[in-house]
C-alpha positions, 0 to 999 in steps of 0.5 A, a space after each residue: 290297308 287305308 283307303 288310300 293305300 288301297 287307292 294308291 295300288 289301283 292308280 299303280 298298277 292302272 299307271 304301269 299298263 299292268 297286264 293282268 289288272 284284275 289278276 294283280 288287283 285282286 292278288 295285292 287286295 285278296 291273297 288272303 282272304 276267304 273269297 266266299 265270306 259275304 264281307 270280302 265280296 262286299 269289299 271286292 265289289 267296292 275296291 272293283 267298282 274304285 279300280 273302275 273309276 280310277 282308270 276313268 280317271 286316269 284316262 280323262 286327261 283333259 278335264 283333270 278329274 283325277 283325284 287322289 283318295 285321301 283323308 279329309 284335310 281338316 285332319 292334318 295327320 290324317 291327311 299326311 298320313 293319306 298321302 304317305 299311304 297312297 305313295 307306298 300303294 302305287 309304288 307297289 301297284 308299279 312294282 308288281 305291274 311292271 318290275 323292269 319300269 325304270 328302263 322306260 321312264 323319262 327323267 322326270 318319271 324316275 324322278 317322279 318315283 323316287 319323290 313318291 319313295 321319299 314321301 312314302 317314309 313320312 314320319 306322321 307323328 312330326 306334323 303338328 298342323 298349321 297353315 304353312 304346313 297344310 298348303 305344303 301338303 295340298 301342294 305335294 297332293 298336286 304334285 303326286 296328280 302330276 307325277 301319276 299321271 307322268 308315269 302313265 304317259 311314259 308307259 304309254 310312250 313305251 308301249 307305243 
C-alpha cells in the first residue's frame, strides 16, 4: 500500500465509528505480516502513531487542520496517483468498518462515496501535468476534506 492508501484506510475507518479500530486497523495493515519482525513493528508503530493523528484531525473541526496524505504536487502524477490511492483506502476503511453504511448516509454522504468511487479509478498515466490540471486536482483534494468529513458527521448523526 502507498502511503496514501494506508492514510486513506485509517481516515475510513476513523469516518465510519469503526467499532474495532485497532482490530480492523492492524487486520487492513498486518494480515500478513510476521508481527515479530523488528521492521513490521517499526511500521505499526509509525502506521499506529498516523492513525492516532488522523482521529486528532478529524476531530478538530474547527480549525481544519485535517489534511490528506499525499505525494507532493510538484509531481503531477504522483500526486494524481495519491489522491486515487487515498479514495480506494477510505473506501475500504468504510467497507470493513461499517458494511450497512449507505442506510445512514445523507444524500450528500452517498454522493460523497460514490465521487471517491469515480476517483479511485483515475487513469494516471492521462495526467500530463500543467496549470489547469493541477488546480483541478488540488480542487478534488479539498473536496475529498470535505467529503470525509461529511461521511463523519452522517456517522455521528446516526450513532446519536
Amino acid at each position: 500500500m502507498s502511503a496514501s492508501e494506508v492514510h486513506g484506510v485509517a481516515c475510513g475507518l476513523l469516518c465510519a465509528l469503526a467499532d474495532d479500530l485497532q482490530g480492523d486497523w492492524h487486520q487492513a495493515l498486518y494480515s500478513e505480516c510476521d508481527m515479530d519482525d523488528v521492521l513490521v513493528q517499526e511500521c505499526r508503530a509509525t502506521t499506529d502513531n498516523l492513525l492516532a493523528q488522523s482521529a486528532v484531525q478529524l476531530r478538530d473541526e474547527e480549525a481544519y487542520g485535517f489534511d490528506l496524505c499525499l505525494p507532493d504536487e510538484d509531481d503531477l502524477p504522483g500526486y494524481a496517483g495519491g489522491l486515487r490511492d487515498w479514495c480506494q483506502g477510505f473506501l475500504y476503511g468504510v467497507g470493513v468498518a461499517a458494511p450497512q453504511l449507505q442506510s445512514v448516509l445523507s444524500e450528500e454522504g452517498r454522493e460523497a462515496l460514490q465521487d471517491m468511487s469515480e476517483i479511485s479509478k483515475l487513469d494516471v498515466t492521462a495526467v500530463a501535468g500543467g496549470e489547469e490540471e493541477a488546480a483541478a486536482l488540488a480542487e478534488v483534494e479539498e473536496y475529498l476534506k470535505i467529503a470525509a468529513l461529511t461521511v463523519r458527521q452522517d456517522c455521528l448523526a446516526a450513532q446519536d
